[in-house]
PDB file of N, CA, C and O in Angstrom:
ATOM      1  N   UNK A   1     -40.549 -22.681  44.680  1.00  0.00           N
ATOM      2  CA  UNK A   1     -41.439 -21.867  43.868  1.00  0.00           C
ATOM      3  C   UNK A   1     -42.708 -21.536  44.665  1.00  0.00           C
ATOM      4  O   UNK A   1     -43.065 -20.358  44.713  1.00  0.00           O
ATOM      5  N   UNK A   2     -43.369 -22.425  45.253  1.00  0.00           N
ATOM      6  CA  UNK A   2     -44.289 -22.347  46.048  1.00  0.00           C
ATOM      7  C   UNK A   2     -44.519 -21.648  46.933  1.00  0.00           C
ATOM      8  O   UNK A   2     -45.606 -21.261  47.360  1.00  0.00           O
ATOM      9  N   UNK A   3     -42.861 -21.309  47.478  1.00  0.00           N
ATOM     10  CA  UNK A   3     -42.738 -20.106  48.943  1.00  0.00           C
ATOM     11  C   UNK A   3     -42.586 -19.168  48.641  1.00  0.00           C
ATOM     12  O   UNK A   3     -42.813 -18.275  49.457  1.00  0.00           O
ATOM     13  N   UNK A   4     -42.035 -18.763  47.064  1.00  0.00           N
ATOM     14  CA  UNK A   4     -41.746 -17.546  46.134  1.00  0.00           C
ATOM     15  C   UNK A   4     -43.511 -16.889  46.519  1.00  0.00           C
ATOM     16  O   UNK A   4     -43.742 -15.873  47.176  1.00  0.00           O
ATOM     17  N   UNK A   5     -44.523 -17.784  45.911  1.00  0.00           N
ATOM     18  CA  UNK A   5     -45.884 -17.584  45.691  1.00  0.00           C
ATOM     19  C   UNK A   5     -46.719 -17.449  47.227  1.00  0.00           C
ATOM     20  O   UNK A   5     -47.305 -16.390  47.456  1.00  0.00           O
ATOM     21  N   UNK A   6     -46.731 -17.964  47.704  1.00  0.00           N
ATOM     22  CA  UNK A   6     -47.270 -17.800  49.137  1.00  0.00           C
ATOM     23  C   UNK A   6     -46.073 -16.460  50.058  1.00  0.00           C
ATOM     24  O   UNK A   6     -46.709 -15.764  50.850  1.00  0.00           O
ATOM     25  N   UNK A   7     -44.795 -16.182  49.992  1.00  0.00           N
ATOM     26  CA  UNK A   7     -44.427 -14.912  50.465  1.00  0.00           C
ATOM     27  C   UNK A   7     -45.040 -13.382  49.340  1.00  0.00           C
ATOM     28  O   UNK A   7     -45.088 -12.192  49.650  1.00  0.00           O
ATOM     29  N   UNK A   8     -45.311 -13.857  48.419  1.00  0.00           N
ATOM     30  CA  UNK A   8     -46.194 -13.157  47.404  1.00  0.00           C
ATOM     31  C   UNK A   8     -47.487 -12.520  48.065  1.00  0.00           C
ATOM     32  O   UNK A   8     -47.689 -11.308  48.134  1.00  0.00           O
ATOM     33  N   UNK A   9     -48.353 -13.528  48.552  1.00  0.00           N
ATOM     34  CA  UNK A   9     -49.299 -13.408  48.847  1.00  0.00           C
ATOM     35  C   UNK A   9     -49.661 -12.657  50.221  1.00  0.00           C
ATOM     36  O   UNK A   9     -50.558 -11.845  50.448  1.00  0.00           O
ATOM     37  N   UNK A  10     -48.625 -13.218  51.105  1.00  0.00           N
ATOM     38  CA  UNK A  10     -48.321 -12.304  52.233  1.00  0.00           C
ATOM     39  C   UNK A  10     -48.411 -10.990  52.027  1.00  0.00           C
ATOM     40  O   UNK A  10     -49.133 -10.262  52.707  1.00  0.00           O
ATOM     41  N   UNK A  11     -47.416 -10.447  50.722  1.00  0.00           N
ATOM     42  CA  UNK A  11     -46.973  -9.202  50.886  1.00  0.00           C
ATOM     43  C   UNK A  11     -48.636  -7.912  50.083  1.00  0.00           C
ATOM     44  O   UNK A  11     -48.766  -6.696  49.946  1.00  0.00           O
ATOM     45  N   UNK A  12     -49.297  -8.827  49.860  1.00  0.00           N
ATOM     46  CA  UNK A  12     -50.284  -8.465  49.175  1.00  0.00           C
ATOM     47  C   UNK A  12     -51.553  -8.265  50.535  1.00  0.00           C
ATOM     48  O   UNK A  12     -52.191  -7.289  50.930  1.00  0.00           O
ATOM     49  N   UNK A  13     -51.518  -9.246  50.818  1.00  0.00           N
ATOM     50  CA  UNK A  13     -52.653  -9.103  52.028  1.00  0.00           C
ATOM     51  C   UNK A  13     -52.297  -8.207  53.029  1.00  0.00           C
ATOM     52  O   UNK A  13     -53.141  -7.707  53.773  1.00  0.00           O
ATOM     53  N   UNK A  14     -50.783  -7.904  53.122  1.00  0.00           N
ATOM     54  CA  UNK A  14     -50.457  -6.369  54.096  1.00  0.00           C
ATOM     55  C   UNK A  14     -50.365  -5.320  53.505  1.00  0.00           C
ATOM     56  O   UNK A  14     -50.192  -4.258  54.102  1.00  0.00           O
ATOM     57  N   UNK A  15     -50.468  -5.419  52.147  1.00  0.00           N
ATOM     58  CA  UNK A  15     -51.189  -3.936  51.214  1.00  0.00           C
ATOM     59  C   UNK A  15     -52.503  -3.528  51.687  1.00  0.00           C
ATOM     60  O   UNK A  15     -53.020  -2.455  51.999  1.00  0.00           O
ATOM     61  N   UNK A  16     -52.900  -4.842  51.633  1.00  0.00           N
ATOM     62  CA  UNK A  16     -54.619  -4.924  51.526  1.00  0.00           C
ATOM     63  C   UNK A  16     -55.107  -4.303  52.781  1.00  0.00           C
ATOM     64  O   UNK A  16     -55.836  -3.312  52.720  1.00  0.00           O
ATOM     65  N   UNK A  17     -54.582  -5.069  54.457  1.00  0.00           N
ATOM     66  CA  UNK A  17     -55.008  -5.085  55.259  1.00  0.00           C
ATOM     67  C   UNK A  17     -54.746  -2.872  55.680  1.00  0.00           C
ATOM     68  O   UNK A  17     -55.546  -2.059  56.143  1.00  0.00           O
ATOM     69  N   UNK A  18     -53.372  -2.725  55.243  1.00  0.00           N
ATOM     70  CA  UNK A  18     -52.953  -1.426  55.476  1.00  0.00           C
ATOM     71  C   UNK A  18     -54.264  -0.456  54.248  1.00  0.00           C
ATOM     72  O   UNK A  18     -55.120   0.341  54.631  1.00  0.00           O
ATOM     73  N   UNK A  19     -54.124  -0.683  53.485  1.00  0.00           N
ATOM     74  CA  UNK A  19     -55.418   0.091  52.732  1.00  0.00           C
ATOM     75  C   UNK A  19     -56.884  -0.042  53.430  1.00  0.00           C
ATOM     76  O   UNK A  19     -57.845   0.720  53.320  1.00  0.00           O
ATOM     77  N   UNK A  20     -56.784  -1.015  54.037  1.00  0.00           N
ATOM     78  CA  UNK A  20     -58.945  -1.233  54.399  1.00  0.00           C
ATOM     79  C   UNK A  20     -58.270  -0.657  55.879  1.00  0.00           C
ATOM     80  O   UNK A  20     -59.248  -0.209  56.477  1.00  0.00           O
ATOM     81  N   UNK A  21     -57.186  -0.482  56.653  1.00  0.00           N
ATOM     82  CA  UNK A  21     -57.640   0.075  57.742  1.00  0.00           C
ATOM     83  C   UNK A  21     -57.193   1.194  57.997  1.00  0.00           C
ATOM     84  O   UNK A  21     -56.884   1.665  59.092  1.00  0.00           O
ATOM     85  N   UNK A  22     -57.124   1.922  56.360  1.00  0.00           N
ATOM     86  CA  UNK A  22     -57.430   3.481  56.289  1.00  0.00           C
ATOM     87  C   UNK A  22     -58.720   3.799  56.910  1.00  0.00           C
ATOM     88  O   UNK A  22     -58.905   4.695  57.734  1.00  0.00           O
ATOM     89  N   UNK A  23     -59.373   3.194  56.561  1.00  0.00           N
ATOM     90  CA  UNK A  23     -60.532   3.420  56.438  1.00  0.00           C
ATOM     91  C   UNK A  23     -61.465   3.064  57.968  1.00  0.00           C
ATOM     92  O   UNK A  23     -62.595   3.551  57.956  1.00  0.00           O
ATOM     93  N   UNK A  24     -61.177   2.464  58.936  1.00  0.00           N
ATOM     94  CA  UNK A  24     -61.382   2.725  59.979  1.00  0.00           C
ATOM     95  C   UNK A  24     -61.353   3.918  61.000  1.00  0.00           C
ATOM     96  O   UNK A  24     -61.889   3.822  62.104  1.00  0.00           O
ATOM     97  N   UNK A  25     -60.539   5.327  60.468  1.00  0.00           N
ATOM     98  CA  UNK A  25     -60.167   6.718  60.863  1.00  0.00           C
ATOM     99  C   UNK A  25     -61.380   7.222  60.149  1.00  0.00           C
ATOM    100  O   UNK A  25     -62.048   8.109  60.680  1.00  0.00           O
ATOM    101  N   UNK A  26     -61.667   6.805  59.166  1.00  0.00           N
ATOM    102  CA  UNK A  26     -62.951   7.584  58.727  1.00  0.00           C
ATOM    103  C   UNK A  26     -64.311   7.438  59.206  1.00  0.00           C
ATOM    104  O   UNK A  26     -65.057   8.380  59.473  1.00  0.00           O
ATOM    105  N   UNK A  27     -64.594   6.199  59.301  1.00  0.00           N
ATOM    106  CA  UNK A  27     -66.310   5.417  60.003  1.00  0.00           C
ATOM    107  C   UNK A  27     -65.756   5.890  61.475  1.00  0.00           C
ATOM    108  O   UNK A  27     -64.624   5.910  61.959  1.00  0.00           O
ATOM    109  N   UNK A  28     -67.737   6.456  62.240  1.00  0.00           N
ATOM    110  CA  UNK A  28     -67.591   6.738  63.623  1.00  0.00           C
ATOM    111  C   UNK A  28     -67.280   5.647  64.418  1.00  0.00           C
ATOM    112  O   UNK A  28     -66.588   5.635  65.436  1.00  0.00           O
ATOM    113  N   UNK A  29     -67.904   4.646  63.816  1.00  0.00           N
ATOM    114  CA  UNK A  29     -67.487   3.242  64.579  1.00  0.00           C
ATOM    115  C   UNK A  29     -66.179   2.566  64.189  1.00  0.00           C
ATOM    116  O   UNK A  29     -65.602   2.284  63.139  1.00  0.00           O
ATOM    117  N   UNK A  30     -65.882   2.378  65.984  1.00  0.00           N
ATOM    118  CA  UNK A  30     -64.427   1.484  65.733  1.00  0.00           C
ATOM    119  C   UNK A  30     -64.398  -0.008  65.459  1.00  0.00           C
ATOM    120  O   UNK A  30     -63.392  -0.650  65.758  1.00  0.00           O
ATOM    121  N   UNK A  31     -65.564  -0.652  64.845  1.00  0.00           N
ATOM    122  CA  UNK A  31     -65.375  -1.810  64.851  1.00  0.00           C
ATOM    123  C   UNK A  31     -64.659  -1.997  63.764  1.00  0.00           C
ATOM    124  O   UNK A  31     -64.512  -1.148  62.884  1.00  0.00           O
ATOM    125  N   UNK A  32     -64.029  -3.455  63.769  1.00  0.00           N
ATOM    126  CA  UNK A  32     -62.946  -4.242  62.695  1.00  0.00           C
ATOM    127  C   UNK A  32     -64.103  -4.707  61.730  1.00  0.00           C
ATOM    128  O   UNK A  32     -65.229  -4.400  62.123  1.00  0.00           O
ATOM    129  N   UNK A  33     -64.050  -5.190  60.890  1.00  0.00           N
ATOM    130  CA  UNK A  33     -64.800  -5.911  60.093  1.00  0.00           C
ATOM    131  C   UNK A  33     -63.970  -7.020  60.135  1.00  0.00           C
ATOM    132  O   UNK A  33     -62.746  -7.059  60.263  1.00  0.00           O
ATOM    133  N   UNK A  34     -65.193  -8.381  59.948  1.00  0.00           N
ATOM    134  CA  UNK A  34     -64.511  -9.680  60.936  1.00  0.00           C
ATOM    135  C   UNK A  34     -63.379 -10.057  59.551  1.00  0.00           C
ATOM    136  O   UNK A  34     -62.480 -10.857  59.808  1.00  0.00           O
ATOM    137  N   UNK A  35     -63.453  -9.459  58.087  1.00  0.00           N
ATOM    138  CA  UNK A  35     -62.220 -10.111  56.938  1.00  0.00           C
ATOM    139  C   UNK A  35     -61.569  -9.464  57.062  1.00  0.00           C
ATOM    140  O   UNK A  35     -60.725  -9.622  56.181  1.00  0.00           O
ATOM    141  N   UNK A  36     -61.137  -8.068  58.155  1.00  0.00           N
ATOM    142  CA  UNK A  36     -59.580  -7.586  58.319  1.00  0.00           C
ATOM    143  C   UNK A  36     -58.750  -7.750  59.748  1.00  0.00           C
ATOM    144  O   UNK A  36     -57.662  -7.387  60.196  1.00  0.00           O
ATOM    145  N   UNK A  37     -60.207  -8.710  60.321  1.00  0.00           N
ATOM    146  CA  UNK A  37     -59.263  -9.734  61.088  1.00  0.00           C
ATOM    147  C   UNK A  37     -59.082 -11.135  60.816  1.00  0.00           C
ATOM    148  O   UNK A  37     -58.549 -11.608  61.820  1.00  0.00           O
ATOM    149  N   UNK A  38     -59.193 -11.685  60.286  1.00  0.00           N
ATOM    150  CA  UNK A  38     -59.080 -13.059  59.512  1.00  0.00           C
ATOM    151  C   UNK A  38     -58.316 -12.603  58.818  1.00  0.00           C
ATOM    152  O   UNK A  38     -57.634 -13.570  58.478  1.00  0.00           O
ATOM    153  N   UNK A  39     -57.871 -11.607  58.267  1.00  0.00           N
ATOM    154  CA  UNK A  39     -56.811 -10.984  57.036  1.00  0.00           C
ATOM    155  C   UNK A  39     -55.536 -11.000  58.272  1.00  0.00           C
ATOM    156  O   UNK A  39     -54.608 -11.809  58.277  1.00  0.00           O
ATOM    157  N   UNK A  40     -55.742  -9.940  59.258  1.00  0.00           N
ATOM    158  CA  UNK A  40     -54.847  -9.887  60.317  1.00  0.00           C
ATOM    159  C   UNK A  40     -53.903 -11.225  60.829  1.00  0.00           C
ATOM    160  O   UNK A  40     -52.729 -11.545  60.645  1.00  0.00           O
ATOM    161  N   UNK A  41     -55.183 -11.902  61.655  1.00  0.00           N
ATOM    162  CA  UNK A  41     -54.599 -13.254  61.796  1.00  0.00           C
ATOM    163  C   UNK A  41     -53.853 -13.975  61.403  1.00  0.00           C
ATOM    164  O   UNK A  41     -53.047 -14.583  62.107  1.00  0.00           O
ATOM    165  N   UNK A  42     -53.993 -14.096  59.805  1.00  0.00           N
ATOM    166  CA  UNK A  42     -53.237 -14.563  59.266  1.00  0.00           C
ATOM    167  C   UNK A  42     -51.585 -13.947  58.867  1.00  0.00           C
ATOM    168  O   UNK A  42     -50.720 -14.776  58.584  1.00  0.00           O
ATOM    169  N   UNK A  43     -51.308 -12.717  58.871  1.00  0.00           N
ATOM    170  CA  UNK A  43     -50.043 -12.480  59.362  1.00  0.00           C
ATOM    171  C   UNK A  43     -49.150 -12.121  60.617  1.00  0.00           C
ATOM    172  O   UNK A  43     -48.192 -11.371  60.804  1.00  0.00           O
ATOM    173  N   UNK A  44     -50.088 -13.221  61.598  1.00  0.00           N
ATOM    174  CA  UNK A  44     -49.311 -13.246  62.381  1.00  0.00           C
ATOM    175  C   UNK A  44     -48.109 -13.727  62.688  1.00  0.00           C
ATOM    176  O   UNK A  44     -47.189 -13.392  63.434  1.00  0.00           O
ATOM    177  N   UNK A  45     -48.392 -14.822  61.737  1.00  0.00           N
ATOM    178  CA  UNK A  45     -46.981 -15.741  61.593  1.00  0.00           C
ATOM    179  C   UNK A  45     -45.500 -14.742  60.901  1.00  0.00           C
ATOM    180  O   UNK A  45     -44.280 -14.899  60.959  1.00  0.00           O
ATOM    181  N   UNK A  46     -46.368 -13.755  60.301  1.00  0.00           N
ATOM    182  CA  UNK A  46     -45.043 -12.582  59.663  1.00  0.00           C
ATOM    183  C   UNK A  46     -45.037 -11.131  60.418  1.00  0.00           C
ATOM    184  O   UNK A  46     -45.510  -9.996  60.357  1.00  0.00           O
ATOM    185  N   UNK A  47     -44.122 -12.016  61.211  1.00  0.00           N
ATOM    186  CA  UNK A  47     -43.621 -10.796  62.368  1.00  0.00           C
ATOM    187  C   UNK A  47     -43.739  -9.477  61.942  1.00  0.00           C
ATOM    188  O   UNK A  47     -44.410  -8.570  62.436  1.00  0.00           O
ATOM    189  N   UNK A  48     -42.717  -9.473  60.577  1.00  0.00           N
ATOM    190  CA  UNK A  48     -42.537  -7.987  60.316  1.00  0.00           C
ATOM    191  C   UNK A  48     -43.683  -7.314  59.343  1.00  0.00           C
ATOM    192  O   UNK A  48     -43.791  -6.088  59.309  1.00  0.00           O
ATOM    193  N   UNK A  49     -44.617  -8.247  58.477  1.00  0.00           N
ATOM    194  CA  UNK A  49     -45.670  -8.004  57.860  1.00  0.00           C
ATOM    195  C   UNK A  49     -46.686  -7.462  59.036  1.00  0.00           C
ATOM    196  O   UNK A  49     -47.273  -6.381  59.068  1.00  0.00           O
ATOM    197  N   UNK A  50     -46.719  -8.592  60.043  1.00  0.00           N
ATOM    198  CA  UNK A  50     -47.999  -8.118  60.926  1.00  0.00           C
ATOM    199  C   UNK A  50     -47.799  -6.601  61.487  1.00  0.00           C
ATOM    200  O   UNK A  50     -48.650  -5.711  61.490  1.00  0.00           O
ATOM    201  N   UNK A  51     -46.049  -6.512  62.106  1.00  0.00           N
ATOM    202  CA  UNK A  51     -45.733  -5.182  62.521  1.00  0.00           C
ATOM    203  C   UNK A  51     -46.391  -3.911  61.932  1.00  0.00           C
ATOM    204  O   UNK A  51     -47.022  -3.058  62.556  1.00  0.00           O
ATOM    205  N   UNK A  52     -46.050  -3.963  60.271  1.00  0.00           N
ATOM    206  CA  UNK A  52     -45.969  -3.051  59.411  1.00  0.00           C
ATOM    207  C   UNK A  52     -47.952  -2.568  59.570  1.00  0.00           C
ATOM    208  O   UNK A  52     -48.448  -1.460  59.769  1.00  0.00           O
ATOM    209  N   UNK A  53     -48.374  -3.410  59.451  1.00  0.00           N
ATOM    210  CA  UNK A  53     -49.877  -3.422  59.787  1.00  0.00           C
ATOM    211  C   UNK A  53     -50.365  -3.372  60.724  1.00  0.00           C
ATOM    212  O   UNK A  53     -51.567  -3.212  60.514  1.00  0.00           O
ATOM    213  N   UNK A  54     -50.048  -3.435  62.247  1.00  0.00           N
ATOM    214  CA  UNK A  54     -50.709  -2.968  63.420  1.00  0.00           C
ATOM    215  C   UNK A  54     -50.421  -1.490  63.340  1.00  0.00           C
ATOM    216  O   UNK A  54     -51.312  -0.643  63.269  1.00  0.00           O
ATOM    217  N   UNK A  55     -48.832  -1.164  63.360  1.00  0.00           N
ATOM    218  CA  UNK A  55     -48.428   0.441  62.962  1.00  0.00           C
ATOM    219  C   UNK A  55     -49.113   1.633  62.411  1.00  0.00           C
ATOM    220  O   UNK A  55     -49.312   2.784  62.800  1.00  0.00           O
ATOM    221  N   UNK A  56     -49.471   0.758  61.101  1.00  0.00           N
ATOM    222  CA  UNK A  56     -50.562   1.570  60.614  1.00  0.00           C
ATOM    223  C   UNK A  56     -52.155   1.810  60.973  1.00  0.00           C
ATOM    224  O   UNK A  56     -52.944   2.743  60.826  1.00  0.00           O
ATOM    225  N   UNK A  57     -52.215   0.458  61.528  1.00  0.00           N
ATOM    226  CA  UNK A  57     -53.850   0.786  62.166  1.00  0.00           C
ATOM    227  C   UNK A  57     -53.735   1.469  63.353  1.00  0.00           C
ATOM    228  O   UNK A  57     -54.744   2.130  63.597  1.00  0.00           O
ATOM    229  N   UNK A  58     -52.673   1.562  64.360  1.00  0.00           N
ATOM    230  CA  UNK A  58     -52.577   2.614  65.793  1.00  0.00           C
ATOM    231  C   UNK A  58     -52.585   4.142  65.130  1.00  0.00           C
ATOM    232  O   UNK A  58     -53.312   5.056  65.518  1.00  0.00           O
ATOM    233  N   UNK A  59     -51.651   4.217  64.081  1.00  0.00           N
ATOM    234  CA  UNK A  59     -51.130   5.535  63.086  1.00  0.00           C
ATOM    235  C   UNK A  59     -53.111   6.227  62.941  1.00  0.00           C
ATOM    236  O   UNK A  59     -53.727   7.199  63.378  1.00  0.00           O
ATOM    237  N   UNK A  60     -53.489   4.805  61.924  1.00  0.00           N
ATOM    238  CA  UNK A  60     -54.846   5.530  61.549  1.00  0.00           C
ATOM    239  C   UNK A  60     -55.851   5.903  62.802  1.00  0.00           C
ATOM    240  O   UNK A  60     -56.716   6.762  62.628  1.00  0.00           O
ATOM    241  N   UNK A  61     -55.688   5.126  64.270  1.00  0.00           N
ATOM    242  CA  UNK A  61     -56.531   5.485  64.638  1.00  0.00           C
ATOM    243  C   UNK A  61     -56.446   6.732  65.760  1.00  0.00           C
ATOM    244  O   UNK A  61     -57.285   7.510  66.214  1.00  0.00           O
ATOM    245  N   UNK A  62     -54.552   6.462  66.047  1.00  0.00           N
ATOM    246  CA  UNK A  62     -54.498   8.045  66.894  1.00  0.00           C
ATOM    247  C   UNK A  62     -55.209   9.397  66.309  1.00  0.00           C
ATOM    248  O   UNK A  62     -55.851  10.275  66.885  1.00  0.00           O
ATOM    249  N   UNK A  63     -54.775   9.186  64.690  1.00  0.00           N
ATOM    250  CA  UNK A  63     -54.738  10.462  63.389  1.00  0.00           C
ATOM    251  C   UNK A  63     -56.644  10.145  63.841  1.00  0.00           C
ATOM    252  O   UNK A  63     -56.873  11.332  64.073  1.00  0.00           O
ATOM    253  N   UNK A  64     -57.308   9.811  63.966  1.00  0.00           N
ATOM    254  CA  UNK A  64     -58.569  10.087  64.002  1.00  0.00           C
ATOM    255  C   UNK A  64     -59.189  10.094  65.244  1.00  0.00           C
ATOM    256  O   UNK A  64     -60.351   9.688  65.288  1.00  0.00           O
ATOM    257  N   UNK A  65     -58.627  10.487  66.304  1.00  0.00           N
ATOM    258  CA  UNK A  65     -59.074  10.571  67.734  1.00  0.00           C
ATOM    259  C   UNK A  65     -58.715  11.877  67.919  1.00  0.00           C
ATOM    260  O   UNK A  65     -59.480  12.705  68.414  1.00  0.00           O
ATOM    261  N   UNK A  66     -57.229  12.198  67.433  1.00  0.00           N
ATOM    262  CA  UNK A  66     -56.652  13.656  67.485  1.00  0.00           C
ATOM    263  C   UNK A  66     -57.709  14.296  66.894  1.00  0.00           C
ATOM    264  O   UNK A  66     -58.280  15.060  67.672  1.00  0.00           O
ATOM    265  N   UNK A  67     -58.273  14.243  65.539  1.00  0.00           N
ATOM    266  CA  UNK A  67     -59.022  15.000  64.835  1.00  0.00           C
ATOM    267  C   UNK A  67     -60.424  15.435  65.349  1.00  0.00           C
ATOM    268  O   UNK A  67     -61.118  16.435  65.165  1.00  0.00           O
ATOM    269  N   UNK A  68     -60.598  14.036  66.224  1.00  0.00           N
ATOM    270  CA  UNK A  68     -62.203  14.324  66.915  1.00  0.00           C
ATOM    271  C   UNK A  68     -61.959  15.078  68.114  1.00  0.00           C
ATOM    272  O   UNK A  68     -62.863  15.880  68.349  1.00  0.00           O
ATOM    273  N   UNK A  69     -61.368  15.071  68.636  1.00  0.00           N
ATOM    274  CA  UNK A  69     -60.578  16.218  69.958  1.00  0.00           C
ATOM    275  C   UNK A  69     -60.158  17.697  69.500  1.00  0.00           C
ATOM    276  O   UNK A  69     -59.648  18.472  70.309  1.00  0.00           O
TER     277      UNK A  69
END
């Protein structure tokens, strides 16, 4: 039950992490904010969670380099 609840939680914090680093394509500055790397970190251990979430932060930040070019 416990792993039911903690793979739960996983799948929530790579909602989370993929929604807040929309939002890095928008601010001029590329810095991380240090809770969407402590958010990060922590799915490292989920290969395919962490995947799904670096993807999208390269996605958001090509899509906003193209745009400034």
């Amino acid at each position: 039950m416990m792993s039911g609840y903690q793979e739960t939680a996983f799948e929530r914090l790579c909602r989370w992490v993929q929604e807040n680093s929309r939002d890095l394509g928008d601010a001029d500055s590329q810095e991380v904010s240090p809770m969407l790397r402590r958010a990060a970190a922590a799915l490292r251990d989920r290969q395919v969670l962490f995947k799904y979430c670096a993807e999208e932060v390269a996605n958001t930040r090509h899509n906003a380099l193209f745009r400034r070019f």
